[in-house]
SEKOLMI-664461 format. One record per residue: residue number from 0; residue in three letters; y, x, z of N, C-alpha, C in turn. Coordinates in steps of 0.001 Angstrom, whole numbers. Each point is the difference from the previous one (the first is absolute). Layout:
BEGIN
NUM_ALA_Y_X_Z_Y_X_Z_Y_X_Z
...
//
This chain:
BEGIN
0_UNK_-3235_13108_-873_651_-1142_-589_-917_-737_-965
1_UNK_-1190_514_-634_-762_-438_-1053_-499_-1201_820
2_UNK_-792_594_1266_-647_-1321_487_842_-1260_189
3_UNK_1271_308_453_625_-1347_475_333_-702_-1343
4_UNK_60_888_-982_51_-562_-1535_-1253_-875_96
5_UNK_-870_441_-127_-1364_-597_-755_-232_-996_1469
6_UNK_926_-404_894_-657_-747_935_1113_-1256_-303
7_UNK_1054_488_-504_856_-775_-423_-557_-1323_-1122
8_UNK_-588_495_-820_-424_-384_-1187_-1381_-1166_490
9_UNK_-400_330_1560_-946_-1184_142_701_-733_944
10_UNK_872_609_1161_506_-823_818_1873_229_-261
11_UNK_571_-907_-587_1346_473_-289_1440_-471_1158
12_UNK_-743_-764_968_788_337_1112_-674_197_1057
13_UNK_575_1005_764_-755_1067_992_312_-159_1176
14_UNK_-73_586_1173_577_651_1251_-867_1064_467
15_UNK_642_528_1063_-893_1460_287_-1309_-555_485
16_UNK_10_-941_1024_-1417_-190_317_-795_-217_-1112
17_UNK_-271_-710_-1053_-508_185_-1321_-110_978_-749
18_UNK_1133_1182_189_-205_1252_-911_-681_985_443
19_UNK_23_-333_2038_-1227_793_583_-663_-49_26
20_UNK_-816_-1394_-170_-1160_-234_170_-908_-273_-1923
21_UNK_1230_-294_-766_-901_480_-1288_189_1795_-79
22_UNK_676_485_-230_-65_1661_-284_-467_832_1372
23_UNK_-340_-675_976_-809_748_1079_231_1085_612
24_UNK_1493_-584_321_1240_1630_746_-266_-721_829
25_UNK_1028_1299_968_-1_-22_1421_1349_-1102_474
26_UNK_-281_-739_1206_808_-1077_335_1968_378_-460
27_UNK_45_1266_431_1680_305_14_513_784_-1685
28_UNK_-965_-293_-998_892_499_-980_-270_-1223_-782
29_UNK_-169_-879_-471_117_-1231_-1387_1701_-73_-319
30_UNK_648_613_950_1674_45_-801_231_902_-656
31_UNK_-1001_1143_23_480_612_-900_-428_225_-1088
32_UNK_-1194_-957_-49_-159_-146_-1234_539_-500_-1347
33_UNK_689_-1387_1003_1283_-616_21_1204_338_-827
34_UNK_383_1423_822_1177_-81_-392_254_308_-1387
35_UNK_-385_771_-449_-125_661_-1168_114_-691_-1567
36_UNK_-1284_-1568_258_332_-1095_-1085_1344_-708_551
37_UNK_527_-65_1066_910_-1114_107_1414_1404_-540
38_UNK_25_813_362_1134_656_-402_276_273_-1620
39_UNK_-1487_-229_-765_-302_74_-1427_580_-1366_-217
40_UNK_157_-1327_565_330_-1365_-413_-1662_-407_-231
41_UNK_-1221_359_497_-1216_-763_-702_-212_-613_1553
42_UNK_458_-158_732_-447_-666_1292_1660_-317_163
43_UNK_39_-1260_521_832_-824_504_-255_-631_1847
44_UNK_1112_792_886_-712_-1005_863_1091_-1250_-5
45_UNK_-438_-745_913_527_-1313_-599_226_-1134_1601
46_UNK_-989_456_1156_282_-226_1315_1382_22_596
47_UNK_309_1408_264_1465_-49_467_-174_320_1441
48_UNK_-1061_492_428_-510_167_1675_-311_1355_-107
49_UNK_145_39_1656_-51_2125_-45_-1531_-364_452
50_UNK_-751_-1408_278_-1509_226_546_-506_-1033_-1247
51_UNK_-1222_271_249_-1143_-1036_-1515_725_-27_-811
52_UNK_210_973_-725_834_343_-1679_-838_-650_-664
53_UNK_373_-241_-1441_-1004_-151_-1033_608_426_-1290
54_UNK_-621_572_-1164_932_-170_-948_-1038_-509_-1065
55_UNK_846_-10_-1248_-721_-593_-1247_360_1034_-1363
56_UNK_-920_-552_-815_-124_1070_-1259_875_-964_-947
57_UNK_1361_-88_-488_445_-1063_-574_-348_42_-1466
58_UNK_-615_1019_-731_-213_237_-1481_-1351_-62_-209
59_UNK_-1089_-193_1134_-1271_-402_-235_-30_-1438_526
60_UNK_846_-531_1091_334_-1525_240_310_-986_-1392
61_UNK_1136_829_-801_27_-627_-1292_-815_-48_-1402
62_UNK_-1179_773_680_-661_657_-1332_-1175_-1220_351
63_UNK_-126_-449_1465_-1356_-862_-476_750_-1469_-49
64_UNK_1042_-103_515_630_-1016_-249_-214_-176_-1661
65_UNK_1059_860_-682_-200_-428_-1346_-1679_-65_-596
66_UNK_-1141_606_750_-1319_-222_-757_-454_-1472_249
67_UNK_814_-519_1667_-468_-1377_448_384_-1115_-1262
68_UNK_937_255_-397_1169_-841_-732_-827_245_-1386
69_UNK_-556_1237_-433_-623_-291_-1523_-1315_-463_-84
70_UNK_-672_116_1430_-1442_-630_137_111_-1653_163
71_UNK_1550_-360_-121_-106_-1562_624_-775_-518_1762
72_UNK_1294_855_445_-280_-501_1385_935_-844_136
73_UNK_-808_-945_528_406_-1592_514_1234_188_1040
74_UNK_1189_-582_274_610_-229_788_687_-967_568
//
């Protein structure tokens, strides 16, 4: 679970093809890496499809949001 943490923190919305090919598992497990943050609430999926899932990190989504907002990002 650490890695999908610390992969979280650079890429904060994911899917398995991305979690296989950054953490360098084998094609049939990136769900279960999965499951574990989304059952904690730190992964959200957000698709709604039983194929090309994706989910998101919603408390690191808001964390650079609010850094965008104190650096004065333009919108």
């Amino acid at each position: 679970m650490w890695k999908v943490a610390d992969l979280l923190t650079r890429r904060p919305v994911v899917n398995a093809v991305l979690v296989r090919e950054e953490l360098g598992i084998p094609t049939d497990h990136p769900r279960r890496y999965l499951g574990r943050p989304t059952e904690a609430g730190i992964l959200v999926e957000f698709t709604d499809r039983a194929r090309n899932r994706a989910w998101r990190a919603p408390e690191v989504l808001a964390a650079l949001d609010v850094f965008a907002e104190r650096a004065g990002r333009r919108g």
